[in-house]
N, C-alpha and C positions, 0 to 999 in steps of 0.2 A: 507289607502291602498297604497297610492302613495309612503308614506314615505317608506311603508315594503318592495315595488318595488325597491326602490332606494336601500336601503338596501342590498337587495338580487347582483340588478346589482354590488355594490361597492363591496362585496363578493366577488363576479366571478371574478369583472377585477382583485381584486387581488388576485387570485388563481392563474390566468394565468401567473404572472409576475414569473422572473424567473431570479438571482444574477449572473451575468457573473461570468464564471468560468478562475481566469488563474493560472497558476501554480508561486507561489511567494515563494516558498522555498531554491528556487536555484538550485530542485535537477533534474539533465538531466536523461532523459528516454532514450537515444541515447546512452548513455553507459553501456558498459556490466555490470552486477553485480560483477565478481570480483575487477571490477576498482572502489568500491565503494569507500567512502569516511572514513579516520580514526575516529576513536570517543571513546571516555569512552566505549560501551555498545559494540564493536569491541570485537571478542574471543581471546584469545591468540595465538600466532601463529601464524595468518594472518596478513600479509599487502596486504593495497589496490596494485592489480597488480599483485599481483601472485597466477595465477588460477590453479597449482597442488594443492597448500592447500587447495583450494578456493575450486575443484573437491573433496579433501580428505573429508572437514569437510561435502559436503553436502553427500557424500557415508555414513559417519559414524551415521548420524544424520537420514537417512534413512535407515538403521540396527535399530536404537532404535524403530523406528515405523512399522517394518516389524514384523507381530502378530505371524507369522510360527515360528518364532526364540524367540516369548514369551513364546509360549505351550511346544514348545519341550525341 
């Protein structure tokens, strides 16, 4: 009985415990999204920093998911 108590307790405390969270990727939340970073997986047409195309591509890309302009 004692053992399944201890058991149970060693369970709990480590239910509670919990992995510090810190951001290791490098990537800042404090910058806007068109100032993202270049990369392989980047569209064509963009660079980081210029938020007309930045505004264009997300207009265009929210036309393909506008459902009114699917039916009709």
């Amino acid at each position: 009985m004692k053992l399944l108590l201890l058991l149970v307790a060693a369970a709990a405390l480590a239910a509670c415990t919990e992995k510090t969270q810190t951001l290791q990727s490098g990537v800042r939340s404090d910058t806007p999204a068109f100032q993202g970073p270049a990369s392989v997986y980047t569209v064509g047409g963009w660079k980081p920093g210029d938020r007309t195309s930045w505004d264009l591509g997300l207009k265009t890309r929210a036309q393909f998911q506008n459902e009114y302009n699917k039916v009709n």
